[in-house]
C-alpha positions, 0 to 999 in steps of 0.5 A: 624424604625420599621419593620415586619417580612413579611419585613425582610423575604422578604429583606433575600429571596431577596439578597439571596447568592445562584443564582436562590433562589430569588422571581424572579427564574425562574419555571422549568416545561415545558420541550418540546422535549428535552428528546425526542430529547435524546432518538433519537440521533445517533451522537455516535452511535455505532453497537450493540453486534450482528451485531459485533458478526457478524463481528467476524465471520471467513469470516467477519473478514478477510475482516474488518482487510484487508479493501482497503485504504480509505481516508473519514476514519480515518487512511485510514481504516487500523487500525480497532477495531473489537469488538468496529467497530472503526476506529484509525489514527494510530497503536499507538492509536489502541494499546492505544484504545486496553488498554482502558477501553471502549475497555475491557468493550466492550470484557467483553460484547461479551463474551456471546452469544446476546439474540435473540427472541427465548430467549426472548419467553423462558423467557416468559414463552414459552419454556424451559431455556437454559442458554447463550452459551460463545462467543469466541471473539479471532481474528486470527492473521495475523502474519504468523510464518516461522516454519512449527510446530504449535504454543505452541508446544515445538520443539524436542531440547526444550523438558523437559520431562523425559519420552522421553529423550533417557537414 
């Protein structure tokens, strides 16, 4: 039997080994709404950097460590991550979220300071540069010591230093 080579291309392209290489693969052209959709969704939404450099404010602070009990929350909101506004069951998950690299990314993040309107009219051309100030990110604890001397202070029977020593 003889053939041609418009037959052989056509029996090669028809029993293809890769899916979706034939004569009848489908067109992808039209996407619809779908980016659209993307761009808007809020399931894993979570709070920018400023409304968390709110939060990290003395009197804000207190108030999201010390939360009332409340059941419609993860761990009746008593394990709250501050720099990340999540919510954990337990204070073993809290401490694996707090090892985490979300977690770090996250403190890396609010190290400096979140660019304002003011920034963005100086990078305009509107104004002098000022370069973004360090944002302290530390949280008080809530661990209170029995000794009246402040922390990192060496008591009088610890001390080393030679120069107060009595000979």
């Amino acid at each position: 039997m003889k053939c041609g080579w418009r037959t052989l291309w056509l029996l090669a392209n028809t029993f293809s080994t890769k899916m979706g290489t034939g004569p009848y693969r489908r067109k992808k052209r039209y996407k619809g709404d779908h980016p659209i959709k993307e761009k808007y969704r809020t399931k894993r939404k979570t709070k920018d950097l400023d409304e968390i450099q709110d939060d990290l404010k003395p009197t804000k602070v207190q108030k999201l460590i010390n939360q009332e009990i409340d059941d419609d929350k993860p761990g009746q909101a008593q394990h709250y991550c501050i720099h990340c506004a999540k919510y954990c069951i337990d204070d073993k998950a809290l401490q694996a979220h707090m090892k985490s690299k979300p977690h770090k990314k996250r403190l890396k993040a609010l190290k400096t300071e979140v660019f304002s309107q003011e920034d963005a009219e100086r990078c305009a051309g509107m104004g002098s540069f000022k370069a973004p100030k360090p944002f302290n990110t530390d949280i008080p604890t809530m661990d209170t010591d029995s000794t009246d001397e402040p922390a990192g202070q060496p008591t009088s029977e610890t001390s080393n230093d030679p120069s107060t020593s009595s000979l």
